[in-house]
N, C-alpha and C positions, 0 to 999 in steps of 0.2 A: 488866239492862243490863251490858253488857261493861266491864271498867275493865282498860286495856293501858298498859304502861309508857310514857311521851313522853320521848324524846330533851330533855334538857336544853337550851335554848336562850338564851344570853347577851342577853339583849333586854330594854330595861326594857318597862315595861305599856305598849304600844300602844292606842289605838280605830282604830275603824276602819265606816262605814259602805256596809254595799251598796251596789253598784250596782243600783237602783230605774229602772223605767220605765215613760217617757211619750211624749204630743206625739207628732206626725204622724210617725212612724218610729219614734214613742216619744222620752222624753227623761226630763228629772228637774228636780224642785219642791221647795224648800225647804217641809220643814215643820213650823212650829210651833204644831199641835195638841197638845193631853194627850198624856200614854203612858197607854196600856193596859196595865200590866205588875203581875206580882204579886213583891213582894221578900219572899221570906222568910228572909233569915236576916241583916239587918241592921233597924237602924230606919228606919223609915220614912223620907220627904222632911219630911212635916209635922210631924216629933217625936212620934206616936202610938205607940203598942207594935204591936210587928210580931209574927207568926208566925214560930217555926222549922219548919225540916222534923220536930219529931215533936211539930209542933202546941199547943208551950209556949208562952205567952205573955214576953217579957221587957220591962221597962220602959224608957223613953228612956234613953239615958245623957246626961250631959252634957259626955264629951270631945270636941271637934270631930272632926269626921270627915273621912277623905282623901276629896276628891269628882273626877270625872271631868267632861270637859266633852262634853255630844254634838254629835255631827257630823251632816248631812246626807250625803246621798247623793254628794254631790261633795268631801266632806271637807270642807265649810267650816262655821264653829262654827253653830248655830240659837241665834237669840236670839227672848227674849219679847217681851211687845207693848212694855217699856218700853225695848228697844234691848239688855236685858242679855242676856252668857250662859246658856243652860242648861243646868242641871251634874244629876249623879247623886252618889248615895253609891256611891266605888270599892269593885271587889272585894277582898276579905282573899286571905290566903295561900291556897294550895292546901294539903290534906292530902297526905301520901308515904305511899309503902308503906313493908316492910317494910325495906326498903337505903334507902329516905332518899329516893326519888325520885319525880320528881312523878306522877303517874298523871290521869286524866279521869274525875273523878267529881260527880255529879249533888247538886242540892239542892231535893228534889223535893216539889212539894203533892202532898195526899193523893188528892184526887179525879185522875182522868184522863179527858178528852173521848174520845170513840168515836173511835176510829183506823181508817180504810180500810187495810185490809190485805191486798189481793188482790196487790199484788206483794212479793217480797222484794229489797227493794232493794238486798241483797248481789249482785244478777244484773244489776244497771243497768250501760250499758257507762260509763257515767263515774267511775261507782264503782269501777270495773278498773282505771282509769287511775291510781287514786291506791298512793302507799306503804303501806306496814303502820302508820305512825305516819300519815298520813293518813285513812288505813279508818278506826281507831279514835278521832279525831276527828267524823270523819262519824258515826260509831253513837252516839256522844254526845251531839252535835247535835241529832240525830235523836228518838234516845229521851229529851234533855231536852224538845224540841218536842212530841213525844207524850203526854209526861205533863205539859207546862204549867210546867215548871221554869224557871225563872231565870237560873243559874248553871252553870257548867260548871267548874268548880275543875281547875288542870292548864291550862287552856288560856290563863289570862291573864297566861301567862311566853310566849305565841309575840308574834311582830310580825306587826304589822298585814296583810302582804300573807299569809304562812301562813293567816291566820285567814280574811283573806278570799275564799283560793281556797276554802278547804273549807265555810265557810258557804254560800258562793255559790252552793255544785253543792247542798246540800241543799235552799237556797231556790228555786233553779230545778229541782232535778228530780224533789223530793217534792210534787206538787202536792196530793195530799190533807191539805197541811198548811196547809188555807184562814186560818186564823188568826193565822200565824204574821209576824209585818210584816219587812218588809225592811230597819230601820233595825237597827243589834248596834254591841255593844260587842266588845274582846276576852271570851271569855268569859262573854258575859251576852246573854240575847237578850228580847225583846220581843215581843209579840202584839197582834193588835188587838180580842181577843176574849176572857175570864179565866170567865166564867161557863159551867160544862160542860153545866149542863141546855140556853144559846144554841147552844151548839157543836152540840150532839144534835140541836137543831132544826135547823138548819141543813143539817145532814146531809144531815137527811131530804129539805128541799127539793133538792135536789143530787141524792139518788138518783131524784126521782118524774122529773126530765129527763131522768138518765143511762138508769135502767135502761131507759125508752123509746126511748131512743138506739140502747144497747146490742141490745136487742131487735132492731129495722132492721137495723143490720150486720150482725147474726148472721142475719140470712133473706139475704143474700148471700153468692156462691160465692165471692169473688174478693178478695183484702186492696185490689186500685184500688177495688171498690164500696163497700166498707166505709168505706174513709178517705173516698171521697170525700159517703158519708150525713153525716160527722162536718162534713169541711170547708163541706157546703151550710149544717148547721145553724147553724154558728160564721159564719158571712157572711151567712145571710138572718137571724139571731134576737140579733146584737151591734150596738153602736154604740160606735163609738171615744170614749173619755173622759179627756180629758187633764187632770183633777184628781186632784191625789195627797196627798188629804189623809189624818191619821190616821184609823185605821179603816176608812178607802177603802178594800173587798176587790177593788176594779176592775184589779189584779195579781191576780187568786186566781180558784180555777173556782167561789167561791161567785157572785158577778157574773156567770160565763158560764153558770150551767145556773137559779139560783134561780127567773125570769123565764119559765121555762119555753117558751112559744110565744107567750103572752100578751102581754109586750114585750121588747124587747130590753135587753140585759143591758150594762151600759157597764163596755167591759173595756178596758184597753189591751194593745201585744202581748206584752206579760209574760202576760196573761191569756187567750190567746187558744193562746199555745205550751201553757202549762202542761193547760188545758180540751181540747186535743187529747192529749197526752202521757196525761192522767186518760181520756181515750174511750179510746187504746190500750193500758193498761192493761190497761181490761176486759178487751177480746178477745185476746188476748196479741198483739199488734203491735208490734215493738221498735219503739220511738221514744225520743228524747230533745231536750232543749230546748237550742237553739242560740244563743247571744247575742251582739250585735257591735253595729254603726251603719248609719246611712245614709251616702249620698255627704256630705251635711255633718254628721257627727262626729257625729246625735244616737241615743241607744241605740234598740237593736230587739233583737228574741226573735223565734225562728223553731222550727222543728223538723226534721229527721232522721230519716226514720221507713224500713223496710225492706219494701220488696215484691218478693218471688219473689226473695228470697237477695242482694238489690242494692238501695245506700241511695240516697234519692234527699231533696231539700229540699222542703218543703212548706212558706210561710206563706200562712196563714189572714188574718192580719193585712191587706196588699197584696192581698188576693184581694175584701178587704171597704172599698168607696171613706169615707174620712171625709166626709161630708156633714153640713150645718148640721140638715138634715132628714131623718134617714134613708128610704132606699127597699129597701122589704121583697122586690121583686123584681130587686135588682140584683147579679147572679150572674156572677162569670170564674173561670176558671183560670186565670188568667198564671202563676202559683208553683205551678201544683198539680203536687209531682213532679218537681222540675229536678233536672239534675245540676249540680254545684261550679261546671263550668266556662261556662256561662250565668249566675250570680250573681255569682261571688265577687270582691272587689275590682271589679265592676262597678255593683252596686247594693247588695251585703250586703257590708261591710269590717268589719273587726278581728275578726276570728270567735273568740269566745270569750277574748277580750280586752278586760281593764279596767285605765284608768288611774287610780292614787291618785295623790292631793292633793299627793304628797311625789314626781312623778314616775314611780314606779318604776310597769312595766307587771306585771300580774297574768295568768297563761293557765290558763283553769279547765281545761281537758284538749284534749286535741288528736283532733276528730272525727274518725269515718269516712270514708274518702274514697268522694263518689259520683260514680261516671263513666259510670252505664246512662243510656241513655234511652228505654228501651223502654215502661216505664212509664209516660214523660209524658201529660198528658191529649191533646195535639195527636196527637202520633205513635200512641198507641195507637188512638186514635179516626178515626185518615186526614185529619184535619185540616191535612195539610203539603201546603203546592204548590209547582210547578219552575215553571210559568209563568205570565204574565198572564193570558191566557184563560182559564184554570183557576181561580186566585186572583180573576177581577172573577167569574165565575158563582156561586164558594162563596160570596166574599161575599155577593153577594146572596140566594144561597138560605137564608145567616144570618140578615140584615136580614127578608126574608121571616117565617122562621121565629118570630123576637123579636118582630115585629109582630102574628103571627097568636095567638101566647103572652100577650102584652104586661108581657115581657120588655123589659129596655134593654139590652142588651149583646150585639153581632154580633162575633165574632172570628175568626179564621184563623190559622196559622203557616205561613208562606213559607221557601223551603229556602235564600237566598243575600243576603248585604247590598245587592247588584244589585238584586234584585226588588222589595223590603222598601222601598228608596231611591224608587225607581220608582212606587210606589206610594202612596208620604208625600210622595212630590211634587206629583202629581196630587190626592190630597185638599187639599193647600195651596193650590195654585194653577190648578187645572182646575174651573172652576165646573159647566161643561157633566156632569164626571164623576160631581162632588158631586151635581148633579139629577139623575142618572141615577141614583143609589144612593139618593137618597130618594123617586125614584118609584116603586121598586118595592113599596110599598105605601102607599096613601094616606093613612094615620093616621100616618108619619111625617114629622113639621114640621122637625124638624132632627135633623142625625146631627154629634155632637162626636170630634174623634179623641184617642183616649188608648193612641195605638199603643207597645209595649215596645222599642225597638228592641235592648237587648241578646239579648232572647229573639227576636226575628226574629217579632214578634206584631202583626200589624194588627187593632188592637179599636176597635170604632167604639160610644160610647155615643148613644142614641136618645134623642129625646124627644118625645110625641107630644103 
């Protein structure tokens, strides 16, 4: 583990909790479940004798201890069932080196969970975005994550927003770090999972999906086939889960691959970016995980991934409809592969931007700009049309096609807000149009419109 000098910062001890996601865009849930965490080098919460890091036992002491209070996802306190706060034993001092100064060093159990280490996450593009005294926060993190550590000493002189840019990029963009929960303190982080032999299992569920995954991609020529083997399986094999309780790995790719084909896997789009982020991994695919909101203010996770030297947006999340009852054949690409200026501030806002409790805004790094669109599913495939004529036959040859499949999902992209208009008007209010687009095969009883209008996308869902 690297231990690098940290610039001294005038700050008293801050907390500070993730930004965590749920809810139909994603959102966030207070919650007051257990911690799953392992302290070892203080006394326990219940007065037990605790473990140090070299495996000594020491006995309770009986001086009160400075305790910390935790925070939710939103920064507001979590209390227990009987209304009260709930507080932690605060961290001690940081060890200094040699000149006195604080450094970033670990306080580490002995065992270590099996670590996926196929990338080196010194090459992640958000990791470039960070300082020299940021890097070395990050490796910290990281390698106390890895080895199930606790503590992070050095790091609970930063404030609250320092800690929580750099937490933030480790939690969202190490996704093989399934265990690892969203809630931290300055300084100290949390797990939902302490037992290495679960970890190990766990794993292994994880790789009997991936490396099946991986496999598929890799018999295609093309990084559009590849991603797009990934994105069918994250949309026909998930179901959106908007409970965020402790332990919930439904942020984490153990909930997106464990489930295998068998049932779907309830993930929210925290889980959904990071289980694609972990597929392109594999294959070497730059990607990374994107985070902001919906048009109303609630959090969402997306991804950034690179095809043929130009970054384009992918969510998996919007591609997969939240339904009470999931349907195993209901398949679009509305996201698959946009550029910035079809999303941004139109349906994806505050990109990579979180607000704490005390105001102040937080920017975990500042994306790639993507401005191809050659790549897009629509364009690549000839799926865009200039006129009516053109646009009422694709669609139908859609509808056709979903019916003969029994598929739900007919869609097109139109080339002008004219046409698009044109078109959303007549399915509104042209009944004659609408029976013409459901006679085109008889096993469809109704056609619902779930048209994009910023993507210029006429998607008609089926129901037979």
């Amino acid at each position: 583990m690297k231990k690098k000098n940290l610039k001294t910062i005038a700050a008293a001890l801050a907390m500070i909790s993730i930004l965590t996601f749920t809810a139909a865009g994603c959102g966030n849930k207070t919650d007051d479940g257990e911690e799953l965490v392992t302290n070892v080098i203080t006394q326990a919460p219940n007065g037990d004798a605790q473990t140090d890091e070299n495996g000594e036992t020491s006995a309770p002491t009986d001086e009160p201890q400075a305790t910390e209070t935790v925070l939710d996802a939103d920064g507001n306190v979590v209390t227990d069932a009987q209304g009260e706060p709930v507080t932690q034993p605060a961290a001690t001092s940081a060890p200094t080196d040699n000149n006195g100064g604080d450094i970033f060093a670990e306080i580490t159990t002995k065992a270590a969970p099996v670590v996926d280490t196929s990338v080196d996450s010194s090459t992640r593009y958000a990791y470039n975005t960070l300082s020299d005294d940021e890097k070395a926060l990050y490796d910290a993190i990281l390698g106390a994550a890895s080895n199930m550590s606790t503590r992070i000493f050095g790091a609970q002189n930063l404030d609250s927003a320092e800690w929580t840019k750099v937490f933030g990029l480790v939690y969202n963009q190490e996704p093989q770090l399934f265990w690892l929960n969203g809630r931290s303190v300055v300084g100290r982080l949390y797990y939902n999972e302490i037992d290495t032999d679960k970890i190990a299992a766990m794993q292994k569920e994880i790789d009997a999906t991936v490396d099946s995954l991986v496999k598929e991609a890799n018999s295609k020529s093309t990084t559009f086939d590849k991603l797009k083997v990934f994105h069918d399986y994250l949309v026909l094999n998930s179901t959106f889960e908007k409970s965020d309780e402790a332990g919930n790995y439904n942020q984490t790719i153990y909930n997106a691959f464990s489930g295998g084909t068998s049932k779907q896997g309830n993930i929210q789009c925290a889980g959904y970016a990071k289980a694609m982020q972990y597929l392109c991994d594999k294959v070497g695919i730059d990607c990374m995980v994107i985070t902001g909101t919906n048009e109303k203010g609630t959090s969402h996770a997306w991804n950034k991934v690179k095809v043929e030297g130009e970054w384009y947006n992918l969510d998996a999340t919007w591609d997969d409809p939240i339904l009470s009852t999931p349907i195993t054949n209901y398949l679009r690409y509305t996201f698959f592969l946009v550029p910035d200026e079809w999303i941004n501030e139109k349906t994806h806002f505050n990109i990579n931007t979180v607000s704490l409790k005390s105001g102040e805004k937080v920017t975990y790094y500042e994306p790639p700009k993507a401005t191809a669109t050659a790549q897009n599913y629509f364009i690549k495939n000839g799926y865009v049309y200039d006129n009516r004529a053109d646009a009422d036959k694709a669609l139908k040859a859609e509808l056709e096609k979903a019916a003969s499949e029994g598929t739900v999902v007919a869609h097109i992209m139109v080339s002008s807000d004219s046409l698009y208009n044109e078109i959303l008007d007549a399915l509104k209010n042209d009944s004659a149009y609408r029976d013409e687009l459901k006679g085109v095969n008889s096993k469809i009883k109704k056609i619902k419109d779930s048209s994009k209008e910023s993507l210029r996308v006429i998607q008609l869902v089926i129901e037979y």
